[in-house]
Structures are given as C-alpha cells and as structure tokens.
N, C-alpha and C positions, 0 to 999 in steps of 0.2 A: 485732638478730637478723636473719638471714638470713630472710627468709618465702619459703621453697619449697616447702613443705610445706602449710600452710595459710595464707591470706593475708589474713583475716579478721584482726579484731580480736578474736576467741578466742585465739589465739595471740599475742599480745602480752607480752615481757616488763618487769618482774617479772610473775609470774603467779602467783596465790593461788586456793587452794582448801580452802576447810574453814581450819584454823588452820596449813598449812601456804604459805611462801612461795616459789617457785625463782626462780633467773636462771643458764641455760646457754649456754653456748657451746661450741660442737661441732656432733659429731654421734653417735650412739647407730645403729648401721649394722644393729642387730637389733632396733630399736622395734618394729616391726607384729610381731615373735613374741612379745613379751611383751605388748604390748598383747592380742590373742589370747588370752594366758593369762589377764591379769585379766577381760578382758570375760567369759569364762566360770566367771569368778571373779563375776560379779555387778557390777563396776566399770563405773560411766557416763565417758565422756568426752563434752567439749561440744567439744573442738578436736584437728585431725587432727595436730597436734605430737608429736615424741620427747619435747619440753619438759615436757609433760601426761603423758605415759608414765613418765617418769621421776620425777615428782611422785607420781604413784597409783601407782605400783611403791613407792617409801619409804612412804607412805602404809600400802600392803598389809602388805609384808614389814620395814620399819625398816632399817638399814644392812644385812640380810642382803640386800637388791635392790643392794646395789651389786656383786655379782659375777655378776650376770644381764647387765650391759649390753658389750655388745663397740662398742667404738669411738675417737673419739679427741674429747675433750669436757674440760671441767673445767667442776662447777655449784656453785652452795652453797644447801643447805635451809634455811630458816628455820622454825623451829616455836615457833610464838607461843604456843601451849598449856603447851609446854616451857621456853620462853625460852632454846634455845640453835639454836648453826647448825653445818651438817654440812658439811663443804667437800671435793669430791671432784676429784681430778684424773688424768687418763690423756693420759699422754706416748706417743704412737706407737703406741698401743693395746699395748703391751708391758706399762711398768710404772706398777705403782699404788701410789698414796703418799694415805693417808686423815688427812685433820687432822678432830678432833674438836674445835669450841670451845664451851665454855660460861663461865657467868659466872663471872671470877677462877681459870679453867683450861683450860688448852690442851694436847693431847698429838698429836703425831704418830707415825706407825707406815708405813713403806716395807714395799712388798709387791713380791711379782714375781705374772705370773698367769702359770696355767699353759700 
C-alpha cells in the first residue's frame, strides 16, 4: 500500500476489524465525507486511512456502502463471520462491476454509475 495518508502501522494491509477483513488499492477521493458520516454515526476509527473507511462503511451499511465511494480503487472484503468475500472494483471511477463470491458460488453484475 501507498502510506500517505497514515503512516503508522494502524494502517497496514490486510487490515482486520471485528470479523471483517480488507486489502485495497486505490483510492476512495470522498473518504473524510463518509468517514464524517459514520463518525456521527457513532463509528470509532483507530487509523486515518480510506482503507478503514471503507471497511466500517461495509461494516455500517453491507454492499449498500458500495455506491457512497467515488474513486478509482478495486478492494475485496472478507467476512469471517459469513465466510464469503465481496470483491469490488472501479475502472476510471466510471464503471462499476460487483463480483460477489461465496462458498461453491460466484455471480457477477456490471453496473454504470450515474
């Protein structure tokens, strides 16, 4: 990972919180407005990352947080609780193409945003 943002080893990936796991690469260009939202939502963070934003945004909201983020990133979620993983990816911050996998099933779905 790029550490610009926080250079600590809170930020480090993978990076696990509660029974969820991520590893992003990108970047998430509206992180501190959603961060903003959860924090008054009650959400602690311990690292100044989008990494962590995007984590307790799935967290909060479940794949409805995936049309909060404006950027250009591809991450995948791991939920251990669940035992499946969310893989997200944004080309040119245009279009969005969601793979959901879990155990013995995979489906993809291409999106445009608007």
């Amino acid at each position: 990972r790029l550490s610009i943002l926080d250079l600590s080893d809170r930020g480090n990936q993978p990076m696990t919180r509660n029974h969820l796991t991520i590893v992003l690469n990108g970047e998430i260009y509206n992180f501190a407005d959603i961060r903003s939202i959860l924090e008054q939502d009650g959400i602690e963070f311990s690292s100044r990352t989008d990494t962590e934003v995007v984590l307790r945004a799935y967290q909060r909201w479940g794949s409805a947080a995936l049309h909060k983020f404006n950027g250009m990133f591809a991450f995948v979620v791991w939920d251990d609780k669940k035992k499946y993983s969310l893989q997200l990816g944004i080309e040119s911050g245009l279009n969005l193409s969601i793979i959901i996998k879990m155990t013995g099933f995979s489906y993809s779905v291409p999106k445009s945003r608007p």
